[in-house]
Structure formats: structure tokens, C-alpha cells
C-alpha positions in Angstrom: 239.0 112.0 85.5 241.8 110.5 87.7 242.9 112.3 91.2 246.9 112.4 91.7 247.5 112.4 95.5 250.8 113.6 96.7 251.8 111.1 99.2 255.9 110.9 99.1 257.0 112.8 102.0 259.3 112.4 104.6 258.5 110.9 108.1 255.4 111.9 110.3 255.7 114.4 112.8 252.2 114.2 113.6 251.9 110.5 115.6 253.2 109.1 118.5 253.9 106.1 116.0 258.0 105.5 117.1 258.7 103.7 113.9 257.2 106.6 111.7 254.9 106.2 109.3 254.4 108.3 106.4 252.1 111.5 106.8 248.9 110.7 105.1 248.8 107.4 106.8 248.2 109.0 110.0 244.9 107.9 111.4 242.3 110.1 112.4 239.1 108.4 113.8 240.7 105.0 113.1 241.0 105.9 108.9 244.4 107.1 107.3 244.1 110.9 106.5 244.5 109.7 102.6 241.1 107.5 103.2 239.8 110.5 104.5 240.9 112.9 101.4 240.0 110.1 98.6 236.6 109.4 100.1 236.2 113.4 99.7 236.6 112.6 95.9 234.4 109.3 95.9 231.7 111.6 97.0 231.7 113.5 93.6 231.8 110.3 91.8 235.8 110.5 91.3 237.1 107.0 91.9 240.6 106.7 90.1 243.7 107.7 92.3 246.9 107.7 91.5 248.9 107.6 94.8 252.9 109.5 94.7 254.6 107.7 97.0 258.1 107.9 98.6 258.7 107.6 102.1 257.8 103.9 103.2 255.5 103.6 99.8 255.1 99.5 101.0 253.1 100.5 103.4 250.6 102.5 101.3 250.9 99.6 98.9 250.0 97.4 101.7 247.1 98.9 102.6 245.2 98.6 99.5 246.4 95.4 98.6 244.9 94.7 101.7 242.1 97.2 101.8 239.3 94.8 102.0 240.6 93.0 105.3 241.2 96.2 106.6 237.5 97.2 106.3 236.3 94.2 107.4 235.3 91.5 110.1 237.6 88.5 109.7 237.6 85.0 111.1 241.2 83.3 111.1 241.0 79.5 111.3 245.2 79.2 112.7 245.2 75.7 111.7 243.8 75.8 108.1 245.4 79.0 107.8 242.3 80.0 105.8 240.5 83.4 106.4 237.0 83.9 106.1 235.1 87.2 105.7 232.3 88.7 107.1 230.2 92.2 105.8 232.6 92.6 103.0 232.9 96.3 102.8 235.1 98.2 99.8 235.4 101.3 97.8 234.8 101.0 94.2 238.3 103.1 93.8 240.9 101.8 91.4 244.0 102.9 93.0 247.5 103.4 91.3 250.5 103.5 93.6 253.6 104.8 92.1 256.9 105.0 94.0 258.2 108.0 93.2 261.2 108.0 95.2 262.1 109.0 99.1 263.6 113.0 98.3 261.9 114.3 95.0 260.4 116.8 94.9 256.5 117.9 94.5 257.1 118.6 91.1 259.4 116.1 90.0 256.8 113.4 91.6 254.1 114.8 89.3 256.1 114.3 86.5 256.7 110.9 86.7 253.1 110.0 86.8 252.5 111.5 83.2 252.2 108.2 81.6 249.0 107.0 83.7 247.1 110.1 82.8 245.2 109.3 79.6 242.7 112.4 79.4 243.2 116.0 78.9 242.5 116.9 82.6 243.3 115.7 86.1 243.2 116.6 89.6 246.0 116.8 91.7 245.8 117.0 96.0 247.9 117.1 98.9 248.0 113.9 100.8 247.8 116.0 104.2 245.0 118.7 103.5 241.5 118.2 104.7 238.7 120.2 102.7 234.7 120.2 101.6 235.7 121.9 98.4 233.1 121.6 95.7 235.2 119.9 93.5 233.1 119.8 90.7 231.7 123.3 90.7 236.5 123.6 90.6 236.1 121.5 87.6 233.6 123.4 85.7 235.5 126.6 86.7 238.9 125.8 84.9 237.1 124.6 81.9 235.8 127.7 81.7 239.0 129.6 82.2 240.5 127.9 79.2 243.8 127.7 81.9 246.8 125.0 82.3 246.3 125.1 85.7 243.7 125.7 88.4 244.6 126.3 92.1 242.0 126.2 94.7 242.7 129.2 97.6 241.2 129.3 100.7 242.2 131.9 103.5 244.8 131.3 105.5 244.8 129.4 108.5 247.3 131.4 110.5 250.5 130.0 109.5 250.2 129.6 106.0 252.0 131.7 103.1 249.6 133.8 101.6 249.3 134.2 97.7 249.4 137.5 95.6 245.8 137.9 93.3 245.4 140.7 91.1 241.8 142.4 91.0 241.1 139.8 88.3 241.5 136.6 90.4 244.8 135.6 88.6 247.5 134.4 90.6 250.4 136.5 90.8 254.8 136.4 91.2 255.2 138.2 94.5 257.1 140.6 92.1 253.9 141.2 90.0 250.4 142.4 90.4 248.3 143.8 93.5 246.0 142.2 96.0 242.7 142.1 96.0 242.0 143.2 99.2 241.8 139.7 101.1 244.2 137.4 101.9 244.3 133.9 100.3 246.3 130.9 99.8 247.3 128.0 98.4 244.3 125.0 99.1 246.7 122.1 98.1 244.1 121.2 95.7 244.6 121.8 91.6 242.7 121.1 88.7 245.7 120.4 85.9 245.8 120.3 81.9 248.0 117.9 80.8 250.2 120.8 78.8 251.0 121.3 82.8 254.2 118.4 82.1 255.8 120.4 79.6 256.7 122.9 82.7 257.4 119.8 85.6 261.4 119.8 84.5 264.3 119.7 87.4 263.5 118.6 91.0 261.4 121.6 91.8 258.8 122.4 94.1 255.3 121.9 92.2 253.9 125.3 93.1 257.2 127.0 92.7 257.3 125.6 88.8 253.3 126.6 88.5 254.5 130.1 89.9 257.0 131.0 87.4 255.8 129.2 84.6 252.0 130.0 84.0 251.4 133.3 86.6 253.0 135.6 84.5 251.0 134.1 80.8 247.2 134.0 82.9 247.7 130.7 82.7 247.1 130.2 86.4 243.7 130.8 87.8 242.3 130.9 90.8 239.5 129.2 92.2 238.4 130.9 95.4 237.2 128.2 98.5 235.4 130.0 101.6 234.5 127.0 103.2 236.7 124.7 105.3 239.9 123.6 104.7 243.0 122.7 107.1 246.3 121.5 106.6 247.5 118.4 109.6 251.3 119.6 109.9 251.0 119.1 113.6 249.7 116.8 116.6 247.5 119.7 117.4 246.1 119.9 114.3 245.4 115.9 113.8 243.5 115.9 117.0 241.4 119.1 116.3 240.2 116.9 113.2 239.7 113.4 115.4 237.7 115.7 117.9 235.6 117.0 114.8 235.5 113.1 113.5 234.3 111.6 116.9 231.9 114.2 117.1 230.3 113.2 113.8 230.6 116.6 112.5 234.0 116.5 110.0 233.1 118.5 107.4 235.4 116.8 105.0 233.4 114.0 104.8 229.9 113.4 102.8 228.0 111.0 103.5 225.4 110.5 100.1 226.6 110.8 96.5 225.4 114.3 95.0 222.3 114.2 92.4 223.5 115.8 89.2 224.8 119.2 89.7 225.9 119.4 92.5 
């Protein structure tokens, strides 16, 4: 199952970086926030990423074309120009990057990925989200709701729009349905049916199109996360997660591969 990381918006707000770099780039603990987010996958044995870029999309290119160099120790010989390496370290991730221009939006980006999706279900993430969502127990959940369209809700942060869910768990219009009591919203993670394209016309927002499209035919379930999960919009927020990184207690990151259910 391949994972579609949402990686095309505009300049970072959240580095001292002058030049600006694009947002899941941002380093925390020395790692770009996407290594971060597609080692979260690796853990559950999900390796295939297909990366929407836009903003500066050469330097995500750049990064995996030079991933290996990146994770290693190097010795440059300047007058052979030949590089040796040393403790070769790698993912085994086959990474897709797809420049899917500098202003379209969520929705629009999704679309154009269509043709590198080959089986009837994919994932799709934020590239600036951090979470320990058990993202196959997500999986199992939308096969079982028979749904287009799973969104993972977590509660809200502080800042964060909240979402309407009827008693049932569905997610609702704001014009449609009551809450359930508790306040929830949107995870920036999905689990997608590829019927989901049909809906991804225009240069929408993703959400919005999910919103108007599937919530009024139950075609957008929820899955309900009450563990961690954070959004990095700000500086403040991108050191909280490098003081939770340096302390070796991020709890986005795993650091064995599950056994079989898990």
C-alpha cells in the first residue's frame, strides 16, 4: 500500500533558514520532519511514498537522490574527486517525487498523483503532522467501514478547527448532524479508496472536496486517535518536538518493526 505525503506548500515559517526551505524539510533533531513522518510508516512495514511537491520540490528531489550520503560517513579524496563510504546506512523506501506545482491546491495535488496508485487503497498524510497513530489498526478500520474515505481525528490541540461527528462516528457538514459530546478534529492522516479521484475536480481544498462530497452519503468515516498528535505550524511548536527528540522520548518515532498484529 503506497503512502501520499502532501509536501507542496509554500515557504517555512518555522526556521530561521533565510533562504526558506519548504515546510516538511524543517529539521528537527538533525532529520527533515518528512523523515520523521515516513519513518512513522516504515515502522508498520509501509515503505512506498509518493512525495506532492511544489514549493522548491529540487530540494526534496535532492535529498533522496542523495539520501544515502546524507545518512552516512563520507571520505572525499579532492584530487581524485572520488567519494568513499563508510557504515552505509539507508531505508528500504521507494520514494516517488512528483512536482505538483508551486499554488495548487491539497486536492488538486492529490489528483495528479492518480496514475502511480495501482491498488484499490492508499494512504494519504500531511507533510507537517507528527503522530503515533496505529496505522494499521486505521487500515483494518476503513475496510471495515466499506467507506471512500477514512479520516483519522484526534482532539484538538488548541488552535485547530474542530470537526462535527454525529452519535454514529460519521463526519458531518457543519450544516448537518450533532456532536457527540467531545470535540475532535481533523489528524491530517487518511486512509483513501481510489473511487476518492472521481470527487478531486477544480483546485479545491482536499478536506473541503471530502466534506461536501462523501459526509452527506456516509461515505466519510471516522477513525478516532487518543493518542499523540501535533501539527509544526510554528517555531514554538518545532522546538517542543526537538526538545521531545533530544530527550529520546518522541513519541512519533518507533524504534522495532511490530510482530503481526500490531
Amino acid at each position: 500500500m503506497k503512502v501520499v505525503i502532501l509536501a507542496g506548500g509554500q515557504r517555512s515559517t518555522i526556521s530561521n533558514e533565510q533562504e526558506g526551505i519548504p515546510k516538511p524539510m524543517v529539521e528537527i533533531g538533525g532529520k527533515p520532519m518528512l523523515w520523521h513522518i515516513m519513518k512513522s510508516f516504515s515502522y508498520y512495514g509501509l515503505n512506498e511514498f509518493i512525495i506532492c511537491g511544489g514549493y522548491k520540490v529540487n530540494m526534496i528531489k535532492e535529498y533522496f537522490m542523495d539520501y544515502y550520503i546524507y545518512q552516512s560517513d563520507i571520505t572525499v579524496d579532492l584530487q581524485t574527486n572520488t567519494i568513499k563510504i563508510h557504515k552505509n546506512r539507508t531505508e528500504d523506501w521507494k520514494v516517488t517525487v512528483v512536482d505538483t506545482g508551486l499554488y495548487a491546491a491539497t486536492g488538486q495535488r492529490v489528483a495528479q498523483i492518480q496514475e502511480y496508485i495501482e491498488e484499490d487503497t492508499f494512504i494519504l498524510s500531511y507533510g507537517d503532522c507528527l503522530s503515533n497513530i496505529h496505522v494499521r489498526d486505521m487500515i483494518s478500520f476503513h475496510q471495515k467501514s466499506g467507506t471512500i474515505a477514512t479520516m483519522a481525528v484526534a482532539k484538538p490541540t488548541g488552535r485547530n478547527e474542530t470537526l462535527l461527528l454525529d452519535g454514529d462516528g460519521w463526519v458531518q457538514n457543519a450544516k448537518d448532524g450533532q456532536r457527540d459530546g467531545q470535540a475532535w478534529t481533523n489528524a491530517c492522516l487518511y486512509v483513501l479508496n481510489k473511487k476518492v479521484f472521481d470527487i478531486l475536480i477544480g483546485n479545491y481544498n482536499f478536506e473541503q472536496l471530502l466534506m461536501e462530497n462523501l459526509s452527506g452519503r456516509k461515505q466519510l468515516a471516522a477513525y478516532k486517535h487518543e493518542g499523540f498528535w501535533t501539527p509544526v505550524e510554528t517555531y514554538r511548536d518545532r522546538v517542543n518536538m526537538e526538545n521531545l527528540w533530544n530527550a529520546g522520548i518522541a513519541p512519533w518515532i518507533f524504534e522495532t518493526v511490530p510482530k503481526e498484529g500490531k
